[in-house]
C-alpha positions in Angstrom: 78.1 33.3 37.5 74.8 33.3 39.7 76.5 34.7 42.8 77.6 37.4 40.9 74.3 38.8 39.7 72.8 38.4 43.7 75.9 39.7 45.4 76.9 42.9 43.4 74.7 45.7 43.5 76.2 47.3 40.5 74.4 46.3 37.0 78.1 47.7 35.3 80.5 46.4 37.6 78.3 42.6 37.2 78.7 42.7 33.9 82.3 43.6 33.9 83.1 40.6 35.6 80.9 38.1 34.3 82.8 39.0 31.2 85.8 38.5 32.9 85.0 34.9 34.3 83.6 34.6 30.4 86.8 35.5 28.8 88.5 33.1 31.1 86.4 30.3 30.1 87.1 30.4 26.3 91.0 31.4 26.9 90.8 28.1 29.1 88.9 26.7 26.1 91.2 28.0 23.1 88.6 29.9 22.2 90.3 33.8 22.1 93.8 33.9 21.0 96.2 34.7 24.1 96.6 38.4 22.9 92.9 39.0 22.4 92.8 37.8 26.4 95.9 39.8 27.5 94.3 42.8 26.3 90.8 42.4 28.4 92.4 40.8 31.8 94.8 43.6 31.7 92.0 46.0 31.5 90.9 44.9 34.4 93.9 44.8 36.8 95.0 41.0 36.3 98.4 41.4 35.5 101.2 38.3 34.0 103.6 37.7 36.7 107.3 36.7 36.4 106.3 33.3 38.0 104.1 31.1 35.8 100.6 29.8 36.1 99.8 33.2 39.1 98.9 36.5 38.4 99.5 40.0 40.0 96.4 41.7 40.7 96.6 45.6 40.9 93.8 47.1 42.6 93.0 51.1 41.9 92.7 53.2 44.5 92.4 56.6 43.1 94.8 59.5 44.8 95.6 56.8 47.0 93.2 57.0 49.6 91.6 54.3 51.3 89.2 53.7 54.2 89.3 51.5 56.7 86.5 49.1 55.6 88.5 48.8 52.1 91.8 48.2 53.7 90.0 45.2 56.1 88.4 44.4 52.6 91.9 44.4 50.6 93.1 42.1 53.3 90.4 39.7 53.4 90.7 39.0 49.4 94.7 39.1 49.7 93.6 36.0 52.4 91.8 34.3 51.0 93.1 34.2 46.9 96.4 35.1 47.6 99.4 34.6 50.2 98.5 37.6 52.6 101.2 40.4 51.7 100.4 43.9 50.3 103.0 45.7 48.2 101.8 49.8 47.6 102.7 50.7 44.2 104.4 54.2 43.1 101.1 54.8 42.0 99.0 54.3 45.0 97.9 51.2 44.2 98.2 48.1 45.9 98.7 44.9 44.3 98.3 41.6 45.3 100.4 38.6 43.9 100.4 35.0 42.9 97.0 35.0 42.1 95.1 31.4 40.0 93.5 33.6 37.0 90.3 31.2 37.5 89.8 33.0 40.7 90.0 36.7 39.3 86.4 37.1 38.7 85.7 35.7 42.5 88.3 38.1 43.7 87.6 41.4 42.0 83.3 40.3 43.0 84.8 40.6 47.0 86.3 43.7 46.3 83.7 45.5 45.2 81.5 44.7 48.3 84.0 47.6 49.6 83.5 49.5 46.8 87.2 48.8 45.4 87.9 47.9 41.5 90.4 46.5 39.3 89.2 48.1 36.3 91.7 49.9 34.1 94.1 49.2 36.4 96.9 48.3 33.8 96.4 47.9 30.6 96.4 50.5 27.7 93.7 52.5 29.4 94.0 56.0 32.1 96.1 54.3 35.2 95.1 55.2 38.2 94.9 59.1 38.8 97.6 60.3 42.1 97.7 62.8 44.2 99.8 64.7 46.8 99.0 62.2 49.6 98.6 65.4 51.5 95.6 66.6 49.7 93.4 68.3 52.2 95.3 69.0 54.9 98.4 70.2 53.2 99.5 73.1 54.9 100.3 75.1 51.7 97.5 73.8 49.3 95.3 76.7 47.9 92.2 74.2 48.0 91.7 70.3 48.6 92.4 68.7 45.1 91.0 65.3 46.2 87.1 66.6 44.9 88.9 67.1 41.4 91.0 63.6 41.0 87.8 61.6 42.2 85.6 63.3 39.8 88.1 62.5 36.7 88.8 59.2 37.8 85.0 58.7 38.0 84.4 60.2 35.1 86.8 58.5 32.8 86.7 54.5 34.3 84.7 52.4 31.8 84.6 55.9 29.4 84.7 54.1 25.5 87.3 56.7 24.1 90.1 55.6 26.4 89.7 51.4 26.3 91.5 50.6 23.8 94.2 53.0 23.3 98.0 52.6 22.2 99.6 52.5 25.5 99.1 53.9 28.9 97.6 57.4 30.3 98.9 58.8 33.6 97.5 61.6 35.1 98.5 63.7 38.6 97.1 66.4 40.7 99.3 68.1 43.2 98.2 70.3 46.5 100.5 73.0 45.8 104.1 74.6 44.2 106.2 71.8 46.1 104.2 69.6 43.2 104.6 66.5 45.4 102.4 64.9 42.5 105.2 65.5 40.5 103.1 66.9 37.2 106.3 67.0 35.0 106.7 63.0 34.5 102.8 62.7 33.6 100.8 62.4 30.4 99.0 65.2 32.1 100.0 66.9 35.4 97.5 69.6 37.2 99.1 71.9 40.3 96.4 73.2 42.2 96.3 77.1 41.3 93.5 80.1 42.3 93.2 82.7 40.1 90.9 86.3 40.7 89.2 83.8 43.6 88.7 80.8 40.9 90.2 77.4 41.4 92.1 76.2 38.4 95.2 74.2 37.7 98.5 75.1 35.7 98.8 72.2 33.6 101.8 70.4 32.3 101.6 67.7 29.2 103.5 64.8 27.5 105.8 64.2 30.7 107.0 60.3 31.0 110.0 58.1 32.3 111.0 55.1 30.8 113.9 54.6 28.9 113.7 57.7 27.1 112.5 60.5 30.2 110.8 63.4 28.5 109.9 66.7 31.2 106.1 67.5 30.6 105.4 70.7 28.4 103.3 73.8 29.7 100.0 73.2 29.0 98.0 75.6 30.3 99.4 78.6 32.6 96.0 78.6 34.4 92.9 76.3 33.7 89.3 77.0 35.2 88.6 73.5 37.2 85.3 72.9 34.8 87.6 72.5 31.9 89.8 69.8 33.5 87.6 66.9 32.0 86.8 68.8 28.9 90.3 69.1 28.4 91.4 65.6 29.4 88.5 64.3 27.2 89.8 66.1 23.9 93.9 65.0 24.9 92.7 61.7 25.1 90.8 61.7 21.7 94.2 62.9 20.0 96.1 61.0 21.8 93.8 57.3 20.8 93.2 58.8 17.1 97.2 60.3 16.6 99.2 57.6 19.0 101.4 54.9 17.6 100.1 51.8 17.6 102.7 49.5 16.3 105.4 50.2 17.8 104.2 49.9 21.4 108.4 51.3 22.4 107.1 54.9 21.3 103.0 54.5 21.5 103.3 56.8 24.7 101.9 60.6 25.0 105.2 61.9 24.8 106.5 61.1 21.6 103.7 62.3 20.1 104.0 65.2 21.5 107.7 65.1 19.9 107.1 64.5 16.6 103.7 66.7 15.9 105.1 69.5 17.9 102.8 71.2 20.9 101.6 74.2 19.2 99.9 71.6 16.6 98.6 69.0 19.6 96.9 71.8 21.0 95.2 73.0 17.8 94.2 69.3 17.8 92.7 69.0 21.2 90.7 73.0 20.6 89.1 71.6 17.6 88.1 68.4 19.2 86.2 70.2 21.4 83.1 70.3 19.3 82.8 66.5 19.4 82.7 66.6 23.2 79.3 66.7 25.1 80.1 68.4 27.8 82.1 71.8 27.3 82.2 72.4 30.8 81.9 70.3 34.0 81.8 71.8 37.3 83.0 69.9 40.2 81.0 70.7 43.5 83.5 70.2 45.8 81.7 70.6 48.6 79.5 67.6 47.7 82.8 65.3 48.0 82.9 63.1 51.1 85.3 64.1 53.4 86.9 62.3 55.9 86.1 63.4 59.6 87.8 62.8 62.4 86.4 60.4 64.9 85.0 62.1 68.4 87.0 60.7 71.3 86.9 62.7 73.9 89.5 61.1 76.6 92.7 60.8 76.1 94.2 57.2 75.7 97.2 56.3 78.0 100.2 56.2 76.2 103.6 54.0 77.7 106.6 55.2 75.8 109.3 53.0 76.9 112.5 54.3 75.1 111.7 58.4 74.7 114.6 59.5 72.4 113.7 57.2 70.1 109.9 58.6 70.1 110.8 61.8 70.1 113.4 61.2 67.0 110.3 59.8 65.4 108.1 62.6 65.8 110.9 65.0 64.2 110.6 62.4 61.3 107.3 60.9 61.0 105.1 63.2 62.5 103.4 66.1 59.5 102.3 69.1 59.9 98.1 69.7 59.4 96.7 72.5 58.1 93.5 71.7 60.3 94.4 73.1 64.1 94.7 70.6 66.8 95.7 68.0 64.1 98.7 65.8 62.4 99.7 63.3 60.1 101.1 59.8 61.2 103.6 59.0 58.1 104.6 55.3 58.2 107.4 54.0 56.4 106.9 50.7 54.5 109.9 48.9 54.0 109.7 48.6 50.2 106.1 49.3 50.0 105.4 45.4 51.6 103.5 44.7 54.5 101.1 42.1 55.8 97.5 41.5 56.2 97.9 41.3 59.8 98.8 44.4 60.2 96.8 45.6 57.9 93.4 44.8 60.2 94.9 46.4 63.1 95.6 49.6 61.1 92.2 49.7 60.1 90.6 49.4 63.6 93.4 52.0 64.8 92.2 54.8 62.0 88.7 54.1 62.6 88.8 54.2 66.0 91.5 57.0 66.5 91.6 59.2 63.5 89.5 59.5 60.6 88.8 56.1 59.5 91.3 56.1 56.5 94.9 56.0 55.2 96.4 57.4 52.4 99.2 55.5 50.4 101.9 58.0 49.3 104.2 58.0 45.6 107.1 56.9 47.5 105.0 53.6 48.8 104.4 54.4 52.3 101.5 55.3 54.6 100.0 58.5 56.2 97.6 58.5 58.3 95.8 62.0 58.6 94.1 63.4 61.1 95.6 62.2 64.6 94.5 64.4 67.3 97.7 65.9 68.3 97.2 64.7 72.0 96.9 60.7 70.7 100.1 61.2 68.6 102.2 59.6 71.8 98.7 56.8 71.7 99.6 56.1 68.1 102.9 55.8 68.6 102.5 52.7 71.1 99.6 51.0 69.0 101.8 51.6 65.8 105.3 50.2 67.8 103.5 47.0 68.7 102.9 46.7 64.2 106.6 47.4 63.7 105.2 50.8 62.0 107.6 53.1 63.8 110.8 53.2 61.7 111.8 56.4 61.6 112.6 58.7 58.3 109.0 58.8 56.8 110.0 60.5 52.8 113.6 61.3 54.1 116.9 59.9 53.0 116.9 56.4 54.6 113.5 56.0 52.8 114.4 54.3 49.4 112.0 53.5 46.8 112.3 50.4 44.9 109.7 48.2 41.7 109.4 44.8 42.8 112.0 44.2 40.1 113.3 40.1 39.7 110.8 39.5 42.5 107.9 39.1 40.7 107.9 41.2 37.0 108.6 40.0 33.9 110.5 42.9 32.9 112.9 42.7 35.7 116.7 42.8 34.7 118.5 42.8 38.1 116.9 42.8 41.6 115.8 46.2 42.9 114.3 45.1 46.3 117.7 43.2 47.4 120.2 46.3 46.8 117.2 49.2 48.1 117.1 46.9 51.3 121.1 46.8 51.2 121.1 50.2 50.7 119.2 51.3 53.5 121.2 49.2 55.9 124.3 50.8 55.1 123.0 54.6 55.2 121.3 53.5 58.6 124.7 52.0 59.7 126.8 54.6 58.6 125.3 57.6 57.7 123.0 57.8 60.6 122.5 61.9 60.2 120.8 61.0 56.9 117.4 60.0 59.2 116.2 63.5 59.1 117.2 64.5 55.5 114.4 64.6 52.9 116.6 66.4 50.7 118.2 63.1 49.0 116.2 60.9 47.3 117.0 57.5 46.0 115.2 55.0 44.0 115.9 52.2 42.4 114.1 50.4 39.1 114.6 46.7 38.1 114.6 47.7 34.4 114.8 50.3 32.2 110.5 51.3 32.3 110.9 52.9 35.6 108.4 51.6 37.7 110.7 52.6 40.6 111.1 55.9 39.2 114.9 56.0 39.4 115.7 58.5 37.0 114.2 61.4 38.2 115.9 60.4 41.6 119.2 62.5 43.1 120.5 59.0 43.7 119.0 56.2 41.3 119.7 52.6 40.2 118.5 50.9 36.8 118.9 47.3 37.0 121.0 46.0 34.0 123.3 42.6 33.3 127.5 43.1 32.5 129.7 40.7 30.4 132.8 40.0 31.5 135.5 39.2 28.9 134.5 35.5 29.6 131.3 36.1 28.2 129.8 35.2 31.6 127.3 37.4 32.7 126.7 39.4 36.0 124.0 41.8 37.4 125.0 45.3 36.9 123.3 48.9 38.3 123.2 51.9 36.1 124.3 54.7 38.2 122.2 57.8 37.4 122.4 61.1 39.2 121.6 64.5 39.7 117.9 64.2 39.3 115.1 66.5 41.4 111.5 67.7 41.9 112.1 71.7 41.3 108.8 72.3 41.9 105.8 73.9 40.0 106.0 71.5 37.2 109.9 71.7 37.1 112.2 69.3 37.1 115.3 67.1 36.5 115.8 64.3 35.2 119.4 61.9 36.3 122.3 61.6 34.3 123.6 58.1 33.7 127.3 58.1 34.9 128.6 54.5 35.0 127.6 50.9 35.4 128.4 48.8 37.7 128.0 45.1 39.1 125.5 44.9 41.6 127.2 43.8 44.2 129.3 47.1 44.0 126.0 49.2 44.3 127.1 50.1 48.0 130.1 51.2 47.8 129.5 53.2 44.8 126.8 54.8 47.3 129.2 55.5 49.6 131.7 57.0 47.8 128.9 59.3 46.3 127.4 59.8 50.2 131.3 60.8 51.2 132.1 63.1 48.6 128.6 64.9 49.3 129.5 65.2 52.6 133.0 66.3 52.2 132.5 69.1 49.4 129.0 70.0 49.4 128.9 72.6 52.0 125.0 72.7 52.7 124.0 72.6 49.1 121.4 70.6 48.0 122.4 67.4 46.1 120.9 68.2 43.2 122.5 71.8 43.3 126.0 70.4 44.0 125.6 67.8 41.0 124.7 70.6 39.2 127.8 72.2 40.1 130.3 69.4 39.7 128.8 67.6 36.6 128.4 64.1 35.3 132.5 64.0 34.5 133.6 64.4 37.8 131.3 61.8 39.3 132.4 59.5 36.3 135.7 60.0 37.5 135.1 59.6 41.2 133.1 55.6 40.7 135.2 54.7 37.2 137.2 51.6 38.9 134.2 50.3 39.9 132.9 49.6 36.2 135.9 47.1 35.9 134.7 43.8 35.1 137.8 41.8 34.6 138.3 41.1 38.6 134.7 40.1 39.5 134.7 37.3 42.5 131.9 34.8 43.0 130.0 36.9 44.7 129.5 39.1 41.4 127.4 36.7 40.0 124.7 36.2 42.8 122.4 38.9 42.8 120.7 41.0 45.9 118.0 38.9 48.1 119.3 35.5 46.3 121.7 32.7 46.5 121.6 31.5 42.8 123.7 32.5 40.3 122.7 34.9 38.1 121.1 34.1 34.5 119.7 36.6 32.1 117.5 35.1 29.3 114.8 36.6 27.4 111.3 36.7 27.4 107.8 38.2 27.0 106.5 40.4 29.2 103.2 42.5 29.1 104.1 46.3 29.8 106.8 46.9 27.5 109.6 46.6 25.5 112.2 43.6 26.0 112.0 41.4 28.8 113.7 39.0 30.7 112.9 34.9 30.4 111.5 33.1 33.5 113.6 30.2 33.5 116.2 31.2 36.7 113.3 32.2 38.0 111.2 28.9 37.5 114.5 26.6 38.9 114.5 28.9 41.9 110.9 28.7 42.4 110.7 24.9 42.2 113.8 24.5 44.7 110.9 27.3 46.7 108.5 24.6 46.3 110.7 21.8 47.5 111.6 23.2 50.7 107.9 24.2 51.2 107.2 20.5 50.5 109.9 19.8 53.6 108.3 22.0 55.9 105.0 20.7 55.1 106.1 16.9 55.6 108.1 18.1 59.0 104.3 19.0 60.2 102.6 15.7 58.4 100.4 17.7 56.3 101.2 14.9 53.7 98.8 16.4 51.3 100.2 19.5 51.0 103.5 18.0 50.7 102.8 16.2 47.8 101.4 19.0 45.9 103.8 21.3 46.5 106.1 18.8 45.2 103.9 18.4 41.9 103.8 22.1 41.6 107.8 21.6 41.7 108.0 19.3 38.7 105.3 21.1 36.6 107.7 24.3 37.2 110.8 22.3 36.4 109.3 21.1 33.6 107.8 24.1 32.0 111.1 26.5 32.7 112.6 23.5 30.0 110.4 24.1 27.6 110.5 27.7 28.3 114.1 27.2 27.2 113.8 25.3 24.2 110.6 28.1 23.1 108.1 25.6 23.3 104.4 27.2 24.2 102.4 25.8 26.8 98.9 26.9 28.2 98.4 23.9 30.8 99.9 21.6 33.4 98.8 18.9 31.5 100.1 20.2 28.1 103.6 20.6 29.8 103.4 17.1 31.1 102.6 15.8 27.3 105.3 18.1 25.9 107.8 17.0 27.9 107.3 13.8 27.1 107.6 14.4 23.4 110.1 16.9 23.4 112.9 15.3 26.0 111.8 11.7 27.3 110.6 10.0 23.8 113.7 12.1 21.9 116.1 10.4 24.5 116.9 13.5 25.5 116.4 12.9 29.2 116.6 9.9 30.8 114.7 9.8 34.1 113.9 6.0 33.8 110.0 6.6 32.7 108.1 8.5 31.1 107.2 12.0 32.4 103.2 11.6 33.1 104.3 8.4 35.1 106.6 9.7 37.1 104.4 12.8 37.8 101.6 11.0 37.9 102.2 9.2 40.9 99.6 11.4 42.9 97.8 10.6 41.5 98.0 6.4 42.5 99.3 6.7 45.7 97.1 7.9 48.8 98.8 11.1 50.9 100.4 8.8 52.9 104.1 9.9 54.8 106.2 6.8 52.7 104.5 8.1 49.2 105.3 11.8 50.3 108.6 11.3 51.3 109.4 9.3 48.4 108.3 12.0 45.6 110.1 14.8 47.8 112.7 12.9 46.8 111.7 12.3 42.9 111.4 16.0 42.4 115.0 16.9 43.9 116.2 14.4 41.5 113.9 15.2 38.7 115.5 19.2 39.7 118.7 18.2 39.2 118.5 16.7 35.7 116.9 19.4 33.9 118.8 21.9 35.4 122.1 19.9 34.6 120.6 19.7 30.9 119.8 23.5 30.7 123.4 24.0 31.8 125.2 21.8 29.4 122.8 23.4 26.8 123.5 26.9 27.4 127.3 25.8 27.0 127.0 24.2 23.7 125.2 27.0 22.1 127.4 29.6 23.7 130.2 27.5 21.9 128.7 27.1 19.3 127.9 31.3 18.9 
């Protein structure tokens, strides 16, 4: 705990995360019950992943924006604690994955050498606060909103009255009428608005996705900027003091809003008003730090070896500025992923070439602002040798996806393996769709919407099917006719059919044709409008069939396992999906890293990577049979008593011995090769047991 106190300047953020490392001690220690824990590590960004014994870390960075120092920063931690990939969030964040929870504390102290926190990054606290990634040099903006997102963001992190609340609190600001922050899905949306020369915001209240997608009421036509965190303050009072809090399925803004009615929520938030300090707060924006572009004065040399495709780049990628002489660089991020690598040499670009920052956009990409018009064909070379050149930045090709059965416990189906799938086929065959940024289509693993797929013209919800069989398959939901309308307008996606995954493209091409055929320049969302949830029913409804599924069905997107759904606990909400496909794929995962480890006699490695195999093997059995663990060692002992000494499994020893051999034998290339071999055998069994399992109790039900 020492280092903390002489490294971190910060008396709050110190004690933040000594508590953290505390916390972690007396979980470690059975001292706090696991919920108690849950609660406090989620408040501060360190997030239960799908794969067991790692965390995701989420790392806030409000509207989005980050500077080059923080990026280098974000890379060093994602290093050093975890495996080097970046994945931007639909929220601007960036998380960081397969985190040890014992290192948390060390982690979140390195980030905030860069000024960068984890606090109230998930958790039932305010989320981070977005922003029009545009803000500032948005060519129809009526001011810069960034001053007005940082000083709420600022003002609310560690604030008492929103710590502990029911569920979530998102909030939005967008840089003009195309509402790019899309206001009408938020707890509290603010469109930048002036009024007789005053900045305000029209405000819009009790939006949200999820299962149940509720469009945002009118708050406020017009609201002076000083009020914005008067206001916020009082909406969060109501919402801590009225929220439900046992049912966590409908402790969210907007079903409050639905069963008190608006008229009385607002009477509620007026009155509050006298318990709040401060009745106005004025924002001086002209005290926020700005970026400024960097003075170069000569022009790099710029080689562009294949012109056509630059200049079909620029048409795509390139944004207008509303400050002269100036663009925006958008990059699009496959999925929101990329690596620490290129990360650095991003960093060193903006600062050397622009304004020393990037902004992370909703749609989980990258724009880098202020590029001095004559660099753009500079840029465009440095950014080509990163792989950062894929053209249709926000357009059609550019699909949004959660990281779905990837990483999050509440993934059904995968969302990264059909959005990948998807974008190859509208880049093979629908090559005109580069330079749309009309259709939008996103994809969610699950029902919560973390990929935001039903306010999409094209979305996909990631669900299971039953055949007749009773076998199970990944399915899509199919939901269209969604759009952004603008000025806190919008609409949300019909659900038209389900089907199997592995039918996801070609109900994406039928759609794609039909648009093409009979849409006659209207808008997708216009020509839904037009032709209606029945006829689009009509035009996928053979797909649905599940009595003719092939083998194929059964494997999911971005995997060669067969699918399994099971139940679980997750830490957002609602239902959740059970590890255990996941845990046999990631000790398999482990095996082969085991292999490649041996192939380059780093024995040592080898061998742990093969003990991290058996503890996983071991744990997704207990996992099946409901048994609670909170240790390797506790799996190893329950194991023990709950297959080897009940006969269940027969491995010819006990579990700790057979384990337990690294801890007898040196790291030697016979021992290694040997236990390679002990955990693909030790694989086999328990999987063959969970098989013949699942088949007696599916019998038996």
């Amino acid at each position: 705990m020492q280092s903390f106190r002489t490294e971190i300047e910060n008396p709050v953020v110190e004690k933040d995360i000594i508590e953290l490392a505390d916390k972690i001690a007396a979980f470690n220690n059975l001292q706090i019950d696991e919920e108690k824990f849950r609660s406090l590590r989620l408040a501060r960004g360190v997030y239960g992943q799908r794969q067991q014994g790692v965390q995701m870390i989420r790392i806030k960075l409000p509207y989005g924006k980050v500077k080059s120092n923080q990026l280098k920063r974000i890379a060093a931690v994602s290093d050093e604690y975890s495996r080097g990939r970046l994945h931007i969030t639909t929220r601007q964040d960036i998380q960081i994955h397969y985190v040890d929870l014992n290192r948390t504390p060390q982690l979140w102290a390195e980030l905030e050498r860069d000024k960068v926190t984890l606090r109230e990054a998930c958790g039932n606290t305010v989320r981070n606060v977005t922003a029009s990634e545009t803000a500032g040099i948005d060519v129809n903006e009526p001011f810069d909103v960034s001053p007005y997102a940082d000083a709420l963001f600022k003002f609310f992190l560690r604030n008492p009255i929103c710590q502990e609340m029911g569920r979530k609190f998102k909030v939005s600001f967008s840089s003009s009428d195309e509402d790019t922050g899309l206001s009408y899905m938020h707890d509290l949306g603010f469109i930048a608005k002036i009024e007789n020369g005053v900045r305000g915001f029209k405000v819009m209240l009790g939006g949200g996705l999820g299962s149940q997608p509720r469009h945002a009421d009118l708050f406020y036509d017009f609201l002076p900027s000083d009020k914005v965190i008067p206001l916020m303050e009082g909406v969060l009072r109501i919402f801590d003091r009225y929220g439900e809090r046992k049912s966590r399925a409908k402790a969210r803004m907007k079903f409050l809003i639905k069963d008190i009615g608006l008229d009385a929520f607002k009477e509620l938030v007026e009155k509050e008003q006298k318990a709040i300090e401060f009745k106005s707060v004025e924002i001086d924006a002209d005290a926020y730090e700005t970026s400024k572009p960097v003075d170069v004065n000569e022009i790099p040399k710029a080689e562009i070896k294949n012109q056509q495709a630059f200049e079909t780049w620029k048409l795509t990628n390139v944004v207008p500025q509303k400050q002269a002489g100036f663009v925006a660089i958008g990059i699009k991020v496959l999925l929101g992923d990329f690596y620490t690598d290129k990360a650095r040499l991003l960093a060193d670009l903006v600062e050397n070439y622009a304004a020393g920052e990037i902004r992370l956009s909703l749609r989980q990409n990258i724009l880098i602002p202020f590029v001095k018009e004559a660099f753009v064909p500079f840029l465009y070379q440095e950014l080509e040798k990163l792989g950062f050149v894929e053209a249709g930045y926000n357009k059609a090709v550019d699909i949004t996806a959660c990281p779905g059965t990837d990483t999050c416990n509440l993934g059904i189906a995968s969302s990264t393996g059909i959005a990948e799938e998807l974008e190859r086929v509208i880049a093979a065959e629908y090559p005109q769709y580069l330079k749309n940024e009309d259709l939008i289509i996103k994809i969610s693993g699950c029902m919560n919407a973390c990929g935001q797929h039903n306010m999409a013209n094209i979305g996909f919800q990631g669900m299971s099917v039953r055949t007749p069989e009773k076998l199970v398959a990944p399915a899509l939901q199919v939901l269209l006719g969604g759009g952004n309308l603008g000025d806190g307008n919008g609409i949300f996606a019909d659900k038209v059919v389900k089907v199997p995954s592995r039918r996801g493209p070609e109900a994406l091409r039928r759609i794609l044709n039909d648009f093409e055929a009979n849409a006659n320049g209207k808008k997708f969302v216009d020509y839904y409008k037009i032709t209606g949830e029945r006829y689009f029913y009509d035009l996928l409804n053979d797909l649905q069939d599940v009595t003719n599924l092939t083998q194929e069905d059964f494997i999911d997107w971005g995997t060669n396992e067969e699918y399994v759904k099971e139940i679980g606990i997750g830490e957002c909400a609602g239902v959740v999906i059970d590890l255990i496909a996941t845990l046999f794929l990631e000790s398999e995962e482990k095996i082969e890293n085991a292999k490649e480890a041996f192939v380059n006699k780093v024995y040592s490695n080898a061998i742990y990577h093969t003990y991290s195999s058996l503890v996983n093997s071991a744990k997704a059995l207990l996992l099946a049979e409901n048994i609670k663990t909170n240790s390797q060692a506790n799996i190893i002992k329950l194991f023990d008593a709950h297959f080897i000494d009940t006969k269940k499994l027969d491995i010819g020893t006990s579990f700790s011995d057979f384990i337990y051999q690294i801890n007898k034998y040196a790291p030697k290339e016979e021992f290694a090769k040997k236990y390679i071999k002990d955990a693909e055998y030790f694989l086999q069994q328990v999987r063959a047991f969970r098989t013949q399992e699942t088949a007696t109790k599916t019998t038996v039900n």
